[in-house]
Structure formats: C-alpha cells, structure tokens
N, C-alpha and C positions, 0 to 999 in steps of 0.2 A: 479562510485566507491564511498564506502565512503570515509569521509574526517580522516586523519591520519594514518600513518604509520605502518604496523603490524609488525608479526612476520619475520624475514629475507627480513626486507625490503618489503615486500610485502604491496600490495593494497585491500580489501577488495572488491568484486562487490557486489550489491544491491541482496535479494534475489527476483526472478525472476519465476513463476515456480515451476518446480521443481528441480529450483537452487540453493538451499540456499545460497552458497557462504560462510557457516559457518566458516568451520574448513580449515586450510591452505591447497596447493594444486594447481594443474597444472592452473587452471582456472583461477587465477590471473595471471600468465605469459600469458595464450593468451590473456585476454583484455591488458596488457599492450603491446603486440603486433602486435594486429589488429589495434589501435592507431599509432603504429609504423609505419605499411607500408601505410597507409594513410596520415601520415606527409610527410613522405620519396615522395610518388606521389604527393603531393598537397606543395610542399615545401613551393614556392613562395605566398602561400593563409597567409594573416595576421592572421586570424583565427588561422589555423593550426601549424604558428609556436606558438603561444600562445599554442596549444596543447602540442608541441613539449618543451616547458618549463618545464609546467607539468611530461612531459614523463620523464624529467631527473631529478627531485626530486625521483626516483628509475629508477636508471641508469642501474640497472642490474637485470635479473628475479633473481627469488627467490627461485625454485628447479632448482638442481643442472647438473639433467639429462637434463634439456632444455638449458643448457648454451648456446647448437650450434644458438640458439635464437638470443643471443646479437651478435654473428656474423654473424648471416645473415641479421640481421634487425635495428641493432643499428647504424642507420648514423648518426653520429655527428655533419656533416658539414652542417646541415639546420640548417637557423637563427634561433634564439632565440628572441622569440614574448615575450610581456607584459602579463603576465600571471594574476597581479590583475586586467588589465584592460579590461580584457578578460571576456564574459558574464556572467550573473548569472543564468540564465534559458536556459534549451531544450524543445522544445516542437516538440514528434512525432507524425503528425497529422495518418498518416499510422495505428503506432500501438496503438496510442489512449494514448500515456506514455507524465508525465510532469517529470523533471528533475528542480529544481530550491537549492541552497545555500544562505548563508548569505555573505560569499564571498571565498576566492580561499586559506584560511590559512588552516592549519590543524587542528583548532578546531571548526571549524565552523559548520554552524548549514546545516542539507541537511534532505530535503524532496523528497518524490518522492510520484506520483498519478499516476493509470492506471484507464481509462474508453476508451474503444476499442472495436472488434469484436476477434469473434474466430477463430484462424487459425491452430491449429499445436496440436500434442496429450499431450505436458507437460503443455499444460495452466492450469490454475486453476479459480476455480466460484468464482472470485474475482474484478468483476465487480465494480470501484467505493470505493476499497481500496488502502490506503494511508502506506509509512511510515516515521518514523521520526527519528531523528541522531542527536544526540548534545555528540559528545567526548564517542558515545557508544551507541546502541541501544536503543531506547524507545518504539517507537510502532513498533512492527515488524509483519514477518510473523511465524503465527503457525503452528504448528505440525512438523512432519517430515519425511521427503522422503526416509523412511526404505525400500523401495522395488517400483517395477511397477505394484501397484494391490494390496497389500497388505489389511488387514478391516482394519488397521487406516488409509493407503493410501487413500480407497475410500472412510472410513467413516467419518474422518475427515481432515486430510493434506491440500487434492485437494478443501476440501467444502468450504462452504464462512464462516460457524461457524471459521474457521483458519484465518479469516483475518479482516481488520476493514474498516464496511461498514452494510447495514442493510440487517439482515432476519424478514422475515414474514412465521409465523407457520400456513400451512395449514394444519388438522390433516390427511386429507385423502391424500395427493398428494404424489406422487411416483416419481420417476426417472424412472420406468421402461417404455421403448417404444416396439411398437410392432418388433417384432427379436430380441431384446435385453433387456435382464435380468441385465447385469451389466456393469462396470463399470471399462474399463480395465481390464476384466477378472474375477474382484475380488465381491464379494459379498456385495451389498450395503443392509443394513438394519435399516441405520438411516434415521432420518427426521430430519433434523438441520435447514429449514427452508427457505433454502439456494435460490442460483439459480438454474437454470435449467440445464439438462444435458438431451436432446432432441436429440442430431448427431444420427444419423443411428448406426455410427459404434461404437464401444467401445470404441474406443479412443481418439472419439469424434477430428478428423481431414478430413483436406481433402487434397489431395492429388495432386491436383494442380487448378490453377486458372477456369479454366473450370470446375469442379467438385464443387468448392466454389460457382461458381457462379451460379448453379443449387442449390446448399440450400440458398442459400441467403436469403432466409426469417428466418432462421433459425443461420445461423452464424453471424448475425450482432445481438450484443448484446449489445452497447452502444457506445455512441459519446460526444466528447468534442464541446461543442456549443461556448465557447469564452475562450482563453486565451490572457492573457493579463501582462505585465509583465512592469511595470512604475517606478520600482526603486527601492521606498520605501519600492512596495508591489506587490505582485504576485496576478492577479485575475483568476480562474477557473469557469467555470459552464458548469456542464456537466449531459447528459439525460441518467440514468442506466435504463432506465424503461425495456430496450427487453430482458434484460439479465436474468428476469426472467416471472414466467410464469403467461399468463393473465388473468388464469384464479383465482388467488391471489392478485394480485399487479397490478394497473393502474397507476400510476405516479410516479418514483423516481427520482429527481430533487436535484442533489449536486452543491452546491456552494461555494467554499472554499478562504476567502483571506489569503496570506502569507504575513504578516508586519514583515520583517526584522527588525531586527536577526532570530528572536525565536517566533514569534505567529501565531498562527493560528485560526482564526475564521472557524466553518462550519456549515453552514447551508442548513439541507434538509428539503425539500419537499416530503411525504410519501402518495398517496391517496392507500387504502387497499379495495377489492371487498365487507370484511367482517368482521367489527366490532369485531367478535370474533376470526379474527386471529391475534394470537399476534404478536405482532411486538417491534422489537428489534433492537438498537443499538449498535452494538458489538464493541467490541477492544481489540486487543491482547498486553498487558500490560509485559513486558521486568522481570518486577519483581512486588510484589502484592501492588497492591495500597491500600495506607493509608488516611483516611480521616482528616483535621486537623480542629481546631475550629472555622475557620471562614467558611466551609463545603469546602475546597478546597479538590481534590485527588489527590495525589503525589506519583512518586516513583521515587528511585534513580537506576543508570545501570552506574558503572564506576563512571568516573567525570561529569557523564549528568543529570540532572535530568526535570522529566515534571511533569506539573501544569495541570488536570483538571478541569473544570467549565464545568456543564450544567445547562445554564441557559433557557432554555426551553428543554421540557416541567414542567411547575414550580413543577408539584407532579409527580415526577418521581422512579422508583424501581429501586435498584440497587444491582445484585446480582453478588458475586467472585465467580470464579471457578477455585480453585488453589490446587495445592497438588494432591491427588488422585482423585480429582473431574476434574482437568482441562480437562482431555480428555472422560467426562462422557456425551451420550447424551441421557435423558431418564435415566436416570439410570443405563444404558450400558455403559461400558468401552470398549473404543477404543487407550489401550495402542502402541504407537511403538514398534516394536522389535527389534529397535536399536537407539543410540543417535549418531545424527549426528550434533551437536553440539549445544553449547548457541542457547536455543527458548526461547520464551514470557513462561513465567511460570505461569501466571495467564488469565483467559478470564476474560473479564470484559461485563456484558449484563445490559445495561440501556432500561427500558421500563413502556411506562405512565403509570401513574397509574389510568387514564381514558379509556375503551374502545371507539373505533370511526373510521370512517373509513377514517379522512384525520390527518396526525401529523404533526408538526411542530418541528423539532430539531434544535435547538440552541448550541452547544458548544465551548469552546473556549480552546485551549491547549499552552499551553506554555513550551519551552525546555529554560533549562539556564544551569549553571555552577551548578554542585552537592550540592555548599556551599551558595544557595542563599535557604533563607527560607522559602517566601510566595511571591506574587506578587500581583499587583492589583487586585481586583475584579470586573470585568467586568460588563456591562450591556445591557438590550435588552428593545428595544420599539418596539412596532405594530400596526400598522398604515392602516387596510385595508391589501392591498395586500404588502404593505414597512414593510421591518423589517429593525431597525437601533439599529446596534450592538457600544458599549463604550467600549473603549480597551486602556488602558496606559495612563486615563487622557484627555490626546489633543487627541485621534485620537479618529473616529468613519466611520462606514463603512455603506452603504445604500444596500441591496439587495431587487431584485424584487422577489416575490412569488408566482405571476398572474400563474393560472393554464393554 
C-alpha cells in the first residue's frame, strides 16, 4: 500500500496490472483484510504484530457495505509489535516484486520494482518497470483499464510503452502468433516496441502449474539476480532480457540502488540485434516534466516532487508526449473510453543520440518534499566494465556491466 491516508480513512494499493487501485473502492478494504486474518493466524509471530500496528492506523474499512468486515476480522486482542522497527523492504522471489520505503511514517518515500515470469491473464509487458511515491505519485502506471480488450487496452494500457522500463522498435515485428491474431480479443495494431506477447492463448495465461510448465520456455520472462537491502540503501539487479523477443534484444540488464530516503540510481545494460532499432528509455511521468538550468527534469504530483538526471548516455533525445499526444503511437491515437482515475499524464522517451547496438543508461531520480528546489547534480565514471555513480557528495555506488 502506499504510504498516507486517503479518502475515508482508506489505504491506497500500489497499481498492479490491471489494478490501478486509483479511485476509492472495495479493494482497499480487502488488502486491509487479507492482513487482518493473517495477523489474527500468526498472532504470536513479532513480524505480524508489527503488521498488526499498521493494520490499526485504519481501524475501520472504509465502504460502508463491508462494515460486516471489522466484525468478522478485526481482533483486537493481538499484540501490538514496533511498527518503526519493523522492516523496510519485501522481496517476492515467486513473483519476481520488490517492496522497499524510507520508513513506516506517512509521508515517506515507497518504491516498488517487478522483474518476474508470466502467470495469470491481467499481467502487463511490464518486465523491469519501477514505481515511485513521495506524498503522491511520481512515476506511475499508464493508461487505463477502460475495458478487457479494448484498442487502448491492448494498444497501450497492457503494453510496456505504459510503463517505465525499455522498448526497442523493431519495424517489422508483430504480436501476432500462429492461431492468434489478438490480444484479449481486442485488435492490436500498434508497435510500441514493447515486449512480447507469444502465449498461445489470448490471454496470455495458463491455467495451472502443469500447463505452465509445458510453456516454460515461454512464460519465464525475467528474474531478480541479487537483492540486497543493508539499510542505508536497497541493491537490485535483475535480467529482463526473456521478456522480450530474441530476435530484437539480447541483453537487458537492470540495476537499481535505493539510498534512502529519496534516490535512486539506475543503471542498465541494453545489447540490440540491430543498430537501427531504436531503443528507448521510457517513463511515465505523474505530470509533465520541466527542465530547469542546471538541465535537471522536474515535476510536482501533490506535496511530492522528483528530480531527473541522465547522466548517460552524454547526447541523449528527449521527446514529451503529453496532452493529445500522450496516448499517440505512430501517429495513431489510442484514447480510453473512460477515466478511471489520476494516470501519468505525460510519457517521457529518452533515446541516444548515437545508433549502436550495445547502450549504457545512467539515470538518477530523486523524490523529495514539493518545496525543495534543485538537488545535487550527480556524477558517472567508467571504467572498462565498472561504472561508478556520485550521489549526495559522500556517497558513491560501484556497479558491474560485464556482459
């Protein structure tokens, strides 16, 4: 869940899917429920009552029709655990999900990472996207879940152009597989650049662990190699390369540190079959990023705001796509046919300005309080196969690049 307090007491969930979690509604009372009977089972576990702390900073659901909820699941009489002392990171090795905060307050900062396999028909080709939360959304998820099949559903919502992580533009490559034309039903006609969408079935699931495990060369579409979580700073690296397809992309290699509160370094690793497919950086930006004079990009969401730097690649393009453009791919417009609530209102696509067919991205983002102006300016060295990133002055970070 994010961090603070909503509308009627309610908790916000992270969007997931095709979960946004947007706009108020029942789906906040079951996360704070399925918490519930898991404290209620696991009483005696020091963990869980630290859960159970939590759980009662919103003592009560929040629609009105679920109240029969707080009495069948609200037990009060489990201890009450240390809730700041309570961890700052999840990591789900299963579904391939990082969970990390700055700490347990309500305005703190929360990230979340997925690199995983495919299981289940509401996933999304989002292999390798991040989001960020400082007192209100920053990087989030795009588009919106108007329908199951809809042409923005399958042309943008579910694609990776909706999330932040990289495409590579093959001009010829398709989604279509042999017995399948689409894509949940619905008609794909873009090329975003994205990952793959190879399942058999439209929905791209499978329907139980034996069926999974006859495509397995096909539903495993990336893996978390090391987490790592020491206090200060959260360490990630993780291998997106299956999640798309080979006959585009050989090596995508994300690396991400979290230096609490508020930064984040990330550095990938991109090898491409071919020179002339372009390849792109993407991010789905909360509201439209401004660039200021020391070349920082900024925007504000609430009392949040984040900081920008790409500090490789050094000649890099950077093109918005905001307003009528945001849901344009090609020149085609793939509007919703309904608003389901606050999305990223601008894409943002960074891409070198050299062709080639191995890249190096550099970036560094920073969330802070809305009323801070600029933050330091970062730095990158490279070394061979070392790349050593300068963050805040004192700190600096070593990542390996070895192919």
């Amino acid at each position: 869940m994010y961090p603070g307090i909503g509308i009627y007491g309610s908790r916000r969930p992270i969007p997931m899917g095709d979960g946004g979690g947007r706009n108020f509604g029942g789906d906040r009372d079951k996360t704070l429920n399925a918490r519930r009977i898991l404290t209620t089972r696991y009483r005696n576990d020091p963990a869980h009552q630290a859960v159970f702390a939590y759980n009662e900073s919103t003592p009560r659901v929040s629609v009105g029709e679920y109240a029969y909820k707080d009495f069948l699941w609200h037990d009060t009489t489990i201890p009450k655990g240390n809730l700041s002392e309570f961890k700052l990171s999840h990591y789900s090795p299963g579904a391939g999900y990082v969970y990390a905060r700055s700490s347990w307050n309500e305005d703190a900062v929360y990230f979340f990472f997925k690199c995983g396999d495919r299981f289940t028909a509401h996933q999304h080709l989002d292999v390798g996207t991040f989001l960020i939360y400082k007192e209100g959304e920053l990087v989030g998820d795009g588009g919106h879940y108007d329908g199951f099949g809809t042409l923005h559903d399958v042309n943008y919502h579910l694609r990776t152009i909706a999330h932040n992580t990289i495409r590579v533009i093959a001009p010829a490559e398709t989604l279509e597989v042999k017995g399948r034309a689409s894509i949940r039903g619905g008609k794909v006609t873009s090329n975003d650049g994205g990952q793959r969408y190879d399942w058999q079935h439209h929905n791209g699931a499978a329907s139980d662990a034996a069926q999974w495990n006859e495509q397995k060369d096909i539903m495993e579409t990336g893996d978390i190699l090391t987490f790592e979580d020491k206090g200060e700073h959260v360490f990630i690296k993780a291998d997106c390369t299956k999640a798309y397809s080979a006959k585009k992309l050989e090596t995508f290699i994300r690396q991400i540190v979290y230096l609490r509160p508020g930064t984040f370094i990330i550095v990938d690793t991109v090898r491409v079959k071919d020179p002339a497919f372009k390849t792109i950086w993407n991010l789905q930006a909360m509201k439209q990023p401004v660039k200021d004079d020391k070349g920082l990009w900024t925007w504000s969401n609430g009392k949040g705001r984040l900081f920008l730097q790409t500090l490789l690649p050094e000649k890099a393009n950077v093109e918005l796509y905001c307003g009528d453009e945001l849901y344009k791919i090609d020149g085609v417009n793939y509007p919703p046919q309904r608003d389901t609530g606050p999305a990223p209102e601008c894409r943002m696509e960074i891409t070198p300005a050299e062709a080639k067919k191995d890249y190096l991205f550099v970036h560094v983002l920073t969330a802070t309080d809305a009323g801070v102006e600029t933050v330091t300016l970062a730095k990158v060295n490279v070394s061979g196969n070392k790349v050593r990133v300068f963050v805040e002055a004192e700190h600096s970070f070593d990542f390996d690049i070895a192919r």
